[in-house]
N, C-alpha and C positions, 0 to 999 in steps of 0.2 A: 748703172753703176753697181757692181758686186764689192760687197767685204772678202778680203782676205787677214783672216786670222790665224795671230801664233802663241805663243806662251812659253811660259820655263819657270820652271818653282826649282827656287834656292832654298835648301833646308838644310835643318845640325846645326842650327845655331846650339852654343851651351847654352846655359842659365844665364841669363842677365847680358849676353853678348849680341851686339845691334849693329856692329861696324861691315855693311855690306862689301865692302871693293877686298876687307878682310880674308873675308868670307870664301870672295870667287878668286883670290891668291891661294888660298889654300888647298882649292880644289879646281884643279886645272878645268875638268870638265864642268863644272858649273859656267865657265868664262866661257869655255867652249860655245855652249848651250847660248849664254847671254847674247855670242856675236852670232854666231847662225840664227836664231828663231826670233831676237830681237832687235840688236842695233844695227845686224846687216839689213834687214825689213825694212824699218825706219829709216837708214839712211836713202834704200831706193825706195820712198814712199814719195808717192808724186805730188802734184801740187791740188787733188784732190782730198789731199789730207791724209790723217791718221788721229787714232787714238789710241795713247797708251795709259792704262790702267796699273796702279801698282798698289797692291794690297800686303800688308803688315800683319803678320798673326803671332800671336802670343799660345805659351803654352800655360795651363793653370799652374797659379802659386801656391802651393799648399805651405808654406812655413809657419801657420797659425799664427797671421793678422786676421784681423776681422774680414766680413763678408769686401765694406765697402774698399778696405785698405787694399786687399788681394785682386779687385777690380781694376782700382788707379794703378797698379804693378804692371795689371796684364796691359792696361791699355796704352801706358807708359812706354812698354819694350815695343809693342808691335808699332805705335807711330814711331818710335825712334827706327827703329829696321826700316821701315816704307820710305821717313825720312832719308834715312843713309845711301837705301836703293836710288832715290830720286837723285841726289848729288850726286855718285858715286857713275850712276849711268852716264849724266851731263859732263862728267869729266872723262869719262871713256870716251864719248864723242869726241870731246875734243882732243884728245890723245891722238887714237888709233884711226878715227874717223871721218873728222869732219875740218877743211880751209877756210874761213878762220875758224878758232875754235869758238863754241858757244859760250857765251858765260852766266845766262837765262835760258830755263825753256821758252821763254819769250823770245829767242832768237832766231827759234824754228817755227815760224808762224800757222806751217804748216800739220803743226802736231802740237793735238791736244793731250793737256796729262792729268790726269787724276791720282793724287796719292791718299790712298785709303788704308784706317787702323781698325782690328777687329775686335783685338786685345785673343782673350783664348774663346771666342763665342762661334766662330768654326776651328774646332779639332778639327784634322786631318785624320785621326784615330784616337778612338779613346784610351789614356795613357796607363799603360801598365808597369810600365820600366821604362829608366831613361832613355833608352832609344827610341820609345814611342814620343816621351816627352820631345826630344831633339826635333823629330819629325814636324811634330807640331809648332816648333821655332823657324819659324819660315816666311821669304817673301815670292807670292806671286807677282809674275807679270805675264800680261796680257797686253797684245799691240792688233788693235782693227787697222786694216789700212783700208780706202777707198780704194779701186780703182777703178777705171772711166771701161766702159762697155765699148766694145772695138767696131 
């Protein structure tokens, strides 16, 4: 059995903006990205399985709250993003993708999912101006598929 792996980082989030399906409306190529590398994957992922990974990152808050306040912010927006990715995906499926459509990732037995928050503890770049910050507002995804050795 070999892994086949893919990914696609959605970034630019503004400040405080979580709403992933927002997100990849606004930027036709992010959606692009999302159905080539990820949901076209998983939907031909055999019954070997899959795993998809979806990580949430925050960019730092500097608006002088204290240490702990600007932590619960950061770690605040990045599980809402991971969160939004996670649904936002599941409804894609069943949109564009999948008879009947899903309304659990418990409905794909076949794919496991992990939604993961980082808050800002991986930058993507250390932030000099906002378009570094944007950068840093992002969600990964990650999709391992199984497949069976021929």
């Amino acid at each position: 059995m070999r892994q086949d792996w893919s990914f696609a980082v959605i970034d630019g989030f503004a400040s405080g903006e979580v709403d992933f399906a927002a997100r990849l409306a606004a930027e036709q190529h992010f959606r692009q990205m999302v159905d080539e590398f990820i949901l076209g994957p998983l939907v031909n992922a055999s019954s070997a399985g899959a795993v998809l990974r979806i990580e949430g990152h925050s960019d730092r808050v500097d608006t002088g709250e204290d240490h702990p306040t600007s932590l619960a912010l950061e770690r605040d927006a990045s599980r809402s993003r991971a969160e939004s990715a996670a649904s936002s995906l599941l409804t894609l499926l069943g949109q564009d993708w999948l008879v009947p459509s899903p309304t659990a990732w418990g409905d794909l037995p076949y794919v496991a999912v992990e939604t993961l928050f980082f808050g800002a503890t991986k930058l993507s770049v250390e932030p000099v101006d906002e378009g570094d910050r944007r950068g840093n507002r992002r969600v990964e995804l990650y999709l391992c598929r199984f497949v069976p050795d021929q």
